[in-house]
One Martini backbone bead per residue (centre of mass of N, CA, C, O) as a GRO file, in nm:
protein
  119
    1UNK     BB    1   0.769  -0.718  -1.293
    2UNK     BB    2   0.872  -0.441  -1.384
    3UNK     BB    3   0.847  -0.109  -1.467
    4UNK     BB    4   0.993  -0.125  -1.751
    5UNK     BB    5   0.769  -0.342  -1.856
    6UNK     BB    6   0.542  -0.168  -1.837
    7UNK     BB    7   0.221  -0.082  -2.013
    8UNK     BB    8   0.092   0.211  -2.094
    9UNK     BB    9  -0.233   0.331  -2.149
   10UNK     BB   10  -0.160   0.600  -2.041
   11UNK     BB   11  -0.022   0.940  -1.986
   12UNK     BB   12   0.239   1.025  -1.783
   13UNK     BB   13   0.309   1.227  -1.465
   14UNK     BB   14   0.485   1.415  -1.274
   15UNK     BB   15   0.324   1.324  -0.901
   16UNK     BB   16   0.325   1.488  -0.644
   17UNK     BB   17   0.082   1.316  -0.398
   18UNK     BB   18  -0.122   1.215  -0.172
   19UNK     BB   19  -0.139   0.878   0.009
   20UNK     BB   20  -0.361   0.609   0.081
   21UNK     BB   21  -0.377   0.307   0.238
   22UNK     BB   22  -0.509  -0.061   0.205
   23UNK     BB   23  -0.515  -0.372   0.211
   24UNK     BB   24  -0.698  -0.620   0.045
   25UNK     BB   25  -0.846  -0.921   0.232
   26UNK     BB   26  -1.011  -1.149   0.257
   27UNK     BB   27  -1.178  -1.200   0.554
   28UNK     BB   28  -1.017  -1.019   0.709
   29UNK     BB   29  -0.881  -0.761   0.850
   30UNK     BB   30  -0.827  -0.484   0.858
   31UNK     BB   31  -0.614  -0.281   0.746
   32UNK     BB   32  -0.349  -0.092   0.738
   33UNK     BB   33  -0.261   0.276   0.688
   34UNK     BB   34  -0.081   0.424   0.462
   35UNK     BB   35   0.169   0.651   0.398
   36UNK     BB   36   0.210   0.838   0.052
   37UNK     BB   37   0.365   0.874  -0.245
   38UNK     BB   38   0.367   1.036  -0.597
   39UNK     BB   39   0.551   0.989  -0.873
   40UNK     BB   40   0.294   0.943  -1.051
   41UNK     BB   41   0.031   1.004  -1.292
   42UNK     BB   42  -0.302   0.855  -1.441
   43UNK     BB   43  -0.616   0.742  -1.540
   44UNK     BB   44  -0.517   0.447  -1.471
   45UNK     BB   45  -0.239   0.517  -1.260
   46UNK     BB   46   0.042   0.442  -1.031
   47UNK     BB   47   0.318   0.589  -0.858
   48UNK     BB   48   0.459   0.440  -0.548
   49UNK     BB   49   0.569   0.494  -0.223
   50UNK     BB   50   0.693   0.273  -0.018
   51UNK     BB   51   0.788   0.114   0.301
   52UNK     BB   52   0.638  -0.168   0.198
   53UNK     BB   53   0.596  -0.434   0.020
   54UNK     BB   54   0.427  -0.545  -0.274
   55UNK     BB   55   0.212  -0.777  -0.418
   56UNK     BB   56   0.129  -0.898  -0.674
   57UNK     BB   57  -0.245  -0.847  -0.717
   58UNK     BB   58  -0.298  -0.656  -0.499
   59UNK     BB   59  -0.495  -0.507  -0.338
   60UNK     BB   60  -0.613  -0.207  -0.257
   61UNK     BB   61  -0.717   0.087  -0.105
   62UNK     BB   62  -0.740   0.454  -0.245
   63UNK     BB   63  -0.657   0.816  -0.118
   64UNK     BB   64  -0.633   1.084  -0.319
   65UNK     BB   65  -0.467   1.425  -0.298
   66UNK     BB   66  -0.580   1.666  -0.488
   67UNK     BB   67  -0.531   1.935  -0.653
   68UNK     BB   68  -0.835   2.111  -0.672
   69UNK     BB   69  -0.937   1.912  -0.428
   70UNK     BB   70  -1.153   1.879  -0.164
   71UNK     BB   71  -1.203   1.562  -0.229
   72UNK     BB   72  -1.066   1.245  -0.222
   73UNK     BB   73  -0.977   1.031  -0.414
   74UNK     BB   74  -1.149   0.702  -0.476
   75UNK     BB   75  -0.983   0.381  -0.484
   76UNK     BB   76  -0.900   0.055  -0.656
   77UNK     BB   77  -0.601  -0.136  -0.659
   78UNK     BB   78  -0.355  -0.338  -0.854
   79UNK     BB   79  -0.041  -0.457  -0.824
   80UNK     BB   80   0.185  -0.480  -1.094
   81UNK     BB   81   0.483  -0.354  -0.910
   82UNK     BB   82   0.770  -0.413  -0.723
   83UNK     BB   83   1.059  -0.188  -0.629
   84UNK     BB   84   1.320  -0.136  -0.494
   85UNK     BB   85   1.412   0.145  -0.298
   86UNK     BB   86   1.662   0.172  -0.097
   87UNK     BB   87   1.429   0.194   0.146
   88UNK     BB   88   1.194   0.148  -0.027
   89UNK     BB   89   0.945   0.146  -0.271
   90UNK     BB   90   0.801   0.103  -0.597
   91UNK     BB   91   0.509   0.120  -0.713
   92UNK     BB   92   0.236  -0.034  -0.966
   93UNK     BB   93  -0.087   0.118  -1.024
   94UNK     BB   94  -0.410  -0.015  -1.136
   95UNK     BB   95  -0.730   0.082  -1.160
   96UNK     BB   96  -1.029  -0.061  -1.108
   97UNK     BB   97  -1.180   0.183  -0.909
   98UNK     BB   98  -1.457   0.403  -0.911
   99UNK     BB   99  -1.601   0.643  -0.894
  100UNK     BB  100  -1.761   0.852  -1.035
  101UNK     BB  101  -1.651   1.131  -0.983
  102UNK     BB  102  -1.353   1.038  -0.971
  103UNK     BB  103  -1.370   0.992  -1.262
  104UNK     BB  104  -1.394   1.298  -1.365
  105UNK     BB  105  -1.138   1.379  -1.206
  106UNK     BB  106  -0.970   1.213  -1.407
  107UNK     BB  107  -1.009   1.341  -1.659
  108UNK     BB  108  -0.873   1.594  -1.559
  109UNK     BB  109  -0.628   1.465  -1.555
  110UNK     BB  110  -0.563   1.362  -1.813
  111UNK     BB  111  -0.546   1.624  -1.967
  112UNK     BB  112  -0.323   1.773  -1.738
  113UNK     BB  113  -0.130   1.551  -1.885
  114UNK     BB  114  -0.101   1.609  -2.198
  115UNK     BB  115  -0.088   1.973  -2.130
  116UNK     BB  116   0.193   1.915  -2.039
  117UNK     BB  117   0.327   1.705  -2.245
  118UNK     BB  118   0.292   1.929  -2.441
  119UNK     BB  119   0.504   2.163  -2.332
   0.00000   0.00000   0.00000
C-alpha cells in the first residue's frame, strides 16, 4: 500500500515537528532511537522522512516535540506504509496508544488541524 492509497480518517495539516523512533520487536533487545521530521500530522497518525525503510505492520515507540507542548507526545504506532523518497522514505503511521494526557494534547491537535485546514 503506497500513501496514495491510504484512506485516512481524520484531517491531516502540513506540520514539520521533531519525532524520534524506535522499532518495538517482541523478545528483541532495545533498538537503535532514529530522529526524524514530520511532514504532516493528525490526531489519528503522521507521516514522517526516516533515513531507513520501514516495515508495514512494525510497531513504533514514538516521541513528538510539538509547539506549545513542554513535554514530547508519547505514542506507540504500527507503520501503515512506506514510500522511497530517495535518499530517505516517507513513512505513513497511525497511532495505536497514547498516554492519556497525549490523548488531550491530540484533541488540540486535532482542533488546530481542521481551523488551520477551515482557513
Amino acid at each position: 500500500m503506497t500513501g496514495s492509497d491510504e484512506r485516512r480518517r481524520d484531517p491531516r495539516v502540513p506540520e514539520q515537528c521533531q519525532v524520534a523512533f524506535r522499532i518495538i520487536r517482541e523478545g528483541a533487545a532495545a533498538a537503535k532511537t532514529t530522529a526524524a521530521q514530520t511532514l504532516n500530522l493528525s490526531a489519528s497518525g503522521l507521516c514522517l522522512v526516516s533515513p531507513d525503510p520501514l516495515k508495514r505492520d512494525e510497531h513504533l515507540a514514538l516521541e513528538l516535540a510539538l509547539d506549545g507542548q513542554t513535554e514530547p507526545v508519547v505514542a506507540m504506532g504500527r507503520v501503515v506504509w512506506c514510500d522511497e523518497d530517495d535518499p530517505a522514505y516517507r513513512v505513513g503511521i497511525c497511532f495505536t496508544w497514547l498516554r492519556d494526557e497525549d490523548r488531550q494534547a491530540l484533541a488540540v491537535i486535532s482542533d488546530y488541524v481542521k481551523k488551520r485546514l477551515e482557513a
